[in-house]
C-alpha positions in Angstrom: -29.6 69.3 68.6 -26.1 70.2 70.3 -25.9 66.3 71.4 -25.8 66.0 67.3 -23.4 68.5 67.2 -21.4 67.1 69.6 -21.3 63.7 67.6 -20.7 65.5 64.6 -17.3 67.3 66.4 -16.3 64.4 68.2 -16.0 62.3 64.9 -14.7 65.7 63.2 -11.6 65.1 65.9 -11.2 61.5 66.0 -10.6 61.7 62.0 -8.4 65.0 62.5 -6.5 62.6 65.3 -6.2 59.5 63.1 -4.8 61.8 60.1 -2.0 62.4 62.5 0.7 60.0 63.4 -1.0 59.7 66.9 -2.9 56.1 67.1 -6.5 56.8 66.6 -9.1 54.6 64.1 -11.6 56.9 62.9 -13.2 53.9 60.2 -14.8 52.5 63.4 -16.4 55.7 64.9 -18.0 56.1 61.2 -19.4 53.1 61.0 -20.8 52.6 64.4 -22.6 56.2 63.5 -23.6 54.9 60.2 -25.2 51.6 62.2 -27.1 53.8 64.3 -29.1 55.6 62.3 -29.8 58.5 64.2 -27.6 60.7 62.0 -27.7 62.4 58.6 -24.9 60.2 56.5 -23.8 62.8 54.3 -22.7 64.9 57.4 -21.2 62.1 59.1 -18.8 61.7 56.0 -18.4 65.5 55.8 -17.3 66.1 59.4 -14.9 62.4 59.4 -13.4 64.1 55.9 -13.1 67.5 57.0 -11.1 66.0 60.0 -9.0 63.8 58.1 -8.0 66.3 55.5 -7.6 69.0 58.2 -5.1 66.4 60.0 -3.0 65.7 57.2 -2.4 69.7 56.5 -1.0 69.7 60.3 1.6 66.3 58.9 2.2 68.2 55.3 3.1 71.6 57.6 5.4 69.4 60.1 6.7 68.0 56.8 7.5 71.2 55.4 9.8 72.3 59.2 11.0 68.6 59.3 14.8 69.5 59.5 14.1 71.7 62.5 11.9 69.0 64.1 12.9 65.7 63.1 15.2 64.9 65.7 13.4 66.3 68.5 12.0 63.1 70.7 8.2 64.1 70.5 8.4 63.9 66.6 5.8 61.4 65.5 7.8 59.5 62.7 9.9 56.7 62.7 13.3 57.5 60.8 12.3 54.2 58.9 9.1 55.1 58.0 9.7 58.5 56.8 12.2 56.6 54.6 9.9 54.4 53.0 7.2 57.0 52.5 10.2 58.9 51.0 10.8 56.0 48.3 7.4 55.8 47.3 6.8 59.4 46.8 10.1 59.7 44.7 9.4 56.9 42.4 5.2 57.7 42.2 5.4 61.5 43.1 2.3 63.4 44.5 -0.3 60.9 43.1 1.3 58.3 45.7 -0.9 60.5 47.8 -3.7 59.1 46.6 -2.6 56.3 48.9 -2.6 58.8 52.0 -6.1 56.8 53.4 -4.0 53.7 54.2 -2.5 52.7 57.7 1.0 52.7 58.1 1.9 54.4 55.3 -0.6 57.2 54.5 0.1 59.6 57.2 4.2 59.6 56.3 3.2 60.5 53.1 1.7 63.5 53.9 4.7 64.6 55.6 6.8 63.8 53.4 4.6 66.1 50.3 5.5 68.7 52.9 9.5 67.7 53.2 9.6 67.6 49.3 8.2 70.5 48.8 4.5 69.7 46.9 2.6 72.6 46.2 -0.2 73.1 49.1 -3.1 73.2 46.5 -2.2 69.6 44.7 -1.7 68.7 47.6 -4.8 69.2 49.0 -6.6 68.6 45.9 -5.3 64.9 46.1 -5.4 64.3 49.6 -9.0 65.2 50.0 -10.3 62.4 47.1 -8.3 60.2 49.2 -10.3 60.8 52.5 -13.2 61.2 50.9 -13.4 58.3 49.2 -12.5 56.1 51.5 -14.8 57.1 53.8 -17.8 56.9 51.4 -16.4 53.5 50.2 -16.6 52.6 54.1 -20.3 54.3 54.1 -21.5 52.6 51.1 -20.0 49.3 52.8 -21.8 49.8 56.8 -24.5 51.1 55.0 -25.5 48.1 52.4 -25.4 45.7 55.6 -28.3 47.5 57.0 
């Protein structure tokens, strides 16, 4: 079983990867998993959430040192996006993390609960439903084509 393990810790990082601002789809690794069928479901979802939830952490922490960070050249945010993420958390506050699964806009969020200060366990909290539901959304899609 470590070539299991191994699939279960590769997926684990590209999730923890695609949480960060770095370019990196974990939804296709899932599903192509999911297709095979050589893998327990549950702990497919389990290591892609873990990841993903693990990853945003690292962008709420990065959030919370922006002002010493943000002008650096390796940060990972666009001035503009961290703008609009900004916007949306002001006028929804931390339930606009509930929106922390989509592209484009979901991984600024999660810096920017760090830059506004939101408390590590709502955080968390909200972030993880999130991730874990959209991956068993995604699960309960790949899954009823088979």
């Amino acid at each position: 079983m470590p070539g299991d393990l191994a699939v279960y810790g590769g997926l684990f990082l590209a999730a923890f990867v695609a949480a960060t601002i770095l370019p990196m789809q974990s939804e296709a690794a899932l599903a192509g998993l999911l297709l095979t069928e050589s893998y327990a479901p549950a702990l497919l979802i389990v290591s892609a959430s873990a990841g993903n939830v693990l990853g945003s952490i690292v962008n709420w922490w990065l959030g919370r040192g922006v002002d010493h960070f943000r002008h650096r050249k390796w940060f990972p945010v666009k001035p503009s996006a961290l703008t609009r993420a900004t916007r949306w958390y002001q006028r929804y506050g931390r339930w606009s993390l509930l929106l922390s699964w989509l592209p484009l806009v979901g991984d600024p969020l999660t810096i920017v609960a760090g830059v506004l200060r939101e408390p590590f366990w709502s955080f968390l909290v909200i972030v993880t439903i999130a991730k874990v539901g959209r991956y068993l959304a995604l699960a309960a899609v790949t899954l009823s084509w088979m």
